[in-house]
LUMMIDO-971751 format. One record per residue (C-alpha): residue in three letters; y, x, z. Coordinates in steps of 0.1 Angstrom, whole numbers, padded with zeros to 4 digits, always signed. Layout:
residues N
ALAYXZ ...
END
This chain:
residues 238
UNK+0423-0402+1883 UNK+0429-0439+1885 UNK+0402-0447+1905 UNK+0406-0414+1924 UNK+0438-0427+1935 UNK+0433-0458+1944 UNK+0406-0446+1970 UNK+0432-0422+1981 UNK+0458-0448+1984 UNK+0434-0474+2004 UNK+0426-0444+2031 UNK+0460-0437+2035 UNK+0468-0472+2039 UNK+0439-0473+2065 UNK+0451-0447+2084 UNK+0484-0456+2086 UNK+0474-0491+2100 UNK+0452-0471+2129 UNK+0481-0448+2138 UNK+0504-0483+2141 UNK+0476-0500+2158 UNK+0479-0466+2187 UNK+0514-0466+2184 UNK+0515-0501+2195 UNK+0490-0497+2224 UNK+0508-0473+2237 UNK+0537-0485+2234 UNK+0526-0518+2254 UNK+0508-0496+2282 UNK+0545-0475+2283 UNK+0564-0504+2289 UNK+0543-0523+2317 UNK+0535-0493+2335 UNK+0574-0485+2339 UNK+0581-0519+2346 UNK+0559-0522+2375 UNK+0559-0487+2388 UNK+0596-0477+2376 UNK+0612-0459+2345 UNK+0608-0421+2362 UNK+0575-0402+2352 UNK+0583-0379+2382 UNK+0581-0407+2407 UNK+0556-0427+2384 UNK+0522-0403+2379 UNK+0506-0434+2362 UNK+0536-0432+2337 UNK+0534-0394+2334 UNK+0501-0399+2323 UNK+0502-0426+2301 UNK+0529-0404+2287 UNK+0510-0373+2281 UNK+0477-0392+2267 UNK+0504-0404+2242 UNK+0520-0370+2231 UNK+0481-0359+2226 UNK+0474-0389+2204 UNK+0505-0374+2184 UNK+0526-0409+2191 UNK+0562-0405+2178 UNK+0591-0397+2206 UNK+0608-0425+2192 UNK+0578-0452+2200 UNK+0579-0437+2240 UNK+0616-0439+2240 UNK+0620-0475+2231 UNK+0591-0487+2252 UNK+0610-0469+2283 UNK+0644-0486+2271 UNK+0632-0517+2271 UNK+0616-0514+2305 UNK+0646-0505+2316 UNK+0668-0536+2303 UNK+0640-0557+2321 UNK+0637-0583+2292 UNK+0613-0586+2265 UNK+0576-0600+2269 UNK+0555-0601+2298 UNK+0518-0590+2292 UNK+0493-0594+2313 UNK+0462-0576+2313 UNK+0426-0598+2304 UNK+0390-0585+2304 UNK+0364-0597+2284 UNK+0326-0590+2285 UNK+0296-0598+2272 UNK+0265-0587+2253 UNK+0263-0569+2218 UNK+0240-0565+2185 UNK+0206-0550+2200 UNK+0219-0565+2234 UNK+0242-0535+2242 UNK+0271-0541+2268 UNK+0302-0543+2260 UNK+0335-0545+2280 UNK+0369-0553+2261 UNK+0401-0544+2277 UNK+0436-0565+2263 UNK+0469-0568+2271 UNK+0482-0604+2262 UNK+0512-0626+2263 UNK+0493-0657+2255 UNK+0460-0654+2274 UNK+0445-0686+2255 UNK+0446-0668+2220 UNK+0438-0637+2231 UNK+0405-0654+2241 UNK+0396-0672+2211 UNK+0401-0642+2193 UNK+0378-0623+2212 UNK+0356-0651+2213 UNK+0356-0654+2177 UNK+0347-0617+2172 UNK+0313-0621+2197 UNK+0306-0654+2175 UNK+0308-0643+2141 UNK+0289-0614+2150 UNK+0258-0629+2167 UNK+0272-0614+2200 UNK+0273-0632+2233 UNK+0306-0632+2256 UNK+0296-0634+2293 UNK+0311-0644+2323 UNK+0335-0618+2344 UNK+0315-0595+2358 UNK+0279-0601+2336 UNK+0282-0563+2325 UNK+0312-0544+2341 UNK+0290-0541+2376 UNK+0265-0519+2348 UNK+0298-0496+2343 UNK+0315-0467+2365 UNK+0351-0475+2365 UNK+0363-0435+2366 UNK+0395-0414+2360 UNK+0383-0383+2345 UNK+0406-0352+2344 UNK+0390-0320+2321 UNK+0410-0286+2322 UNK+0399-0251+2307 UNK+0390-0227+2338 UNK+0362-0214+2361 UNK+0371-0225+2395 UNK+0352-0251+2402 UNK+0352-0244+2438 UNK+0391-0240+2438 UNK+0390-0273+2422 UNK+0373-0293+2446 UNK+0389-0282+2479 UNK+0428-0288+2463 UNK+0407-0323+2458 UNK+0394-0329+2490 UNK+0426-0311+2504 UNK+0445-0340+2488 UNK+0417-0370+2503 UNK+0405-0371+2465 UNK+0372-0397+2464 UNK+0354-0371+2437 UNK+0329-0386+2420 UNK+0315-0356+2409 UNK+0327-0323+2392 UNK+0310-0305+2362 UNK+0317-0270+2348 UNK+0303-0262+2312 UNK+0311-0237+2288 UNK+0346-0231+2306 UNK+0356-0264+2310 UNK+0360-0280+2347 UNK+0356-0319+2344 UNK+0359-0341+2375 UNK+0355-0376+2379 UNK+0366-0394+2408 UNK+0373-0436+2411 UNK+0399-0449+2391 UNK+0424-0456+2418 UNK+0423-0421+2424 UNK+0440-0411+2391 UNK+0473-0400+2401 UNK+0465-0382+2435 UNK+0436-0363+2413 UNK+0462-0354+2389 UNK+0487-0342+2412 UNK+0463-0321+2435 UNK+0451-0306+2404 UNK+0487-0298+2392 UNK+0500-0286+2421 UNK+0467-0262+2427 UNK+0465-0244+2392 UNK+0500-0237+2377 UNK+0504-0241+2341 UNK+0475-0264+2340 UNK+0470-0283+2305 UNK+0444-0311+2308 UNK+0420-0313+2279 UNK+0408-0348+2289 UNK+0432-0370+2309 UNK+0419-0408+2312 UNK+0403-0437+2326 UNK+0376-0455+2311 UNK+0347-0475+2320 UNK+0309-0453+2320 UNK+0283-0473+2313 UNK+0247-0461+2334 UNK+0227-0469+2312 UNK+0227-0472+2273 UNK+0213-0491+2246 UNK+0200-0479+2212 UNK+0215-0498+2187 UNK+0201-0490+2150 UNK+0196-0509+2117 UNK+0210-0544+2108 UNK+0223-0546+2143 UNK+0240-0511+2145 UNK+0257-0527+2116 UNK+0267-0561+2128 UNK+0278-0535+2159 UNK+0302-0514+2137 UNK+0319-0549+2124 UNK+0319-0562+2155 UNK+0343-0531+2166 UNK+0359-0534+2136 UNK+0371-0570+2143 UNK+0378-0565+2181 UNK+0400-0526+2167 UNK+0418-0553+2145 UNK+0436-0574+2178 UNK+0465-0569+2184 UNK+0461-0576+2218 UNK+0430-0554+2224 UNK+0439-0515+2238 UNK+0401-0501+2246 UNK+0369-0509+2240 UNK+0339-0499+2263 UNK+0298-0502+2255 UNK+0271-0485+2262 UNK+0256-0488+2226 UNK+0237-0450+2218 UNK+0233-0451+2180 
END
């Protein structure tokens, strides 16, 4: 039972250090976003939508609520967002996203994570150009035509729209996030979105196996491990 327990204890411990890690994201992500666009979801959509991704990821009211409070006292620290890219094991691509309040160590420790792991960090711009930079909305429905004209009624840029086994998923620029949303919320009431986000799609991908796939897996290991670090992008198929 001894040994039974200690494994038990060591994935607990592991799991609560991820949910912290999320809880911190977010909370970061909370406060700039209602420090640059304003405290109110209903007159900030990014906000609204940070905040819903957050209730999904089962983040703690508490962790919202301070990061809005202390937005709204105006102090505290000012992060800035940095991007990194570069090349990983099997010569995958790899974009890493940060928020930072000291840009300088935020690099080195990204740098140090390509270096230790026989990875190469690029300029800006060496991979990103190889990624779609989309806001992707997914609800549960059939109207895929109803969809699209609320979207092009609201001067939506989609990307393209896909419906598969029930499920309407559209893609359209990232810039477009929050007019998507809205069209889409003010055109289906009661909608619940099943994917609500904005990431970077690569093109392309990369097969990544053996002693690379991993040096890959302790490569994402060390960048999950920044503080500073909120997403991490590749194109790595393994």
């Amino acid at each position: 039972m001894g040994r039974a327990y200690q494994n038990r204890k060591e994935s607990m411990a592991k799991t609560a250090a991820a949910k912290t890690k999320v809880y911190s994201k977010y909370g970061r992500e909370i406060y700039m976003c209602a420090k640059q666009g304003g405290i109110d979801p209903d007159g900030n959509l990014s906000l609204r939508g940070l905040i819903d991704r957050a209730k999904k990821d089962q983040v703690p009211a508490h962790v919202i609520d301070k990061a809005l409070e202390k937005a709204k006292g105006g102090a505290g620290e000012d992060f800035n967002p940095a991007r990194y890219e570069g090349f990983g094991p099997g010569n995958c691509m790899v974009i890493v996203d940060c928020l930072t309040d000291n840009p300088n160590r935020t690099f080195g420790d990204v740098r140090l994570c390509f270096t230790k792991t026989k990875c190469k960090i690029g300029t800006q711009g060496s991979v990103s150009h190889m990624f779609d930079h989309c806001a992707i909305l997914a609800f549960k429905g059939d109207d895929e035509e109803g969809a699209l004209e609320a979207l092009m009624m609201a001067d939506v840029d989609v990307t393209d729209i896909e419906n598969e086994d029930g499920l309407i998923t559209v893609f359209a620029p990232h810039t477009e996030y929050a007019k998507a949303k809205q069209a889409l919320t003010e055109a289906f009431e009661g909608i619940e979105f099943e994917v609500d986000d904005i990431q970077f799609i690569p093109q392309t991908s990369t097969p990544v196996e053996g002693e690379d796939l991993e040096m890959f897996e302790k490569f994402l290991d060390m960048l999950n491990d920044l503080d500073d670090v909120q997403n991490v992008y590749h194109n790595a198929e393994y």
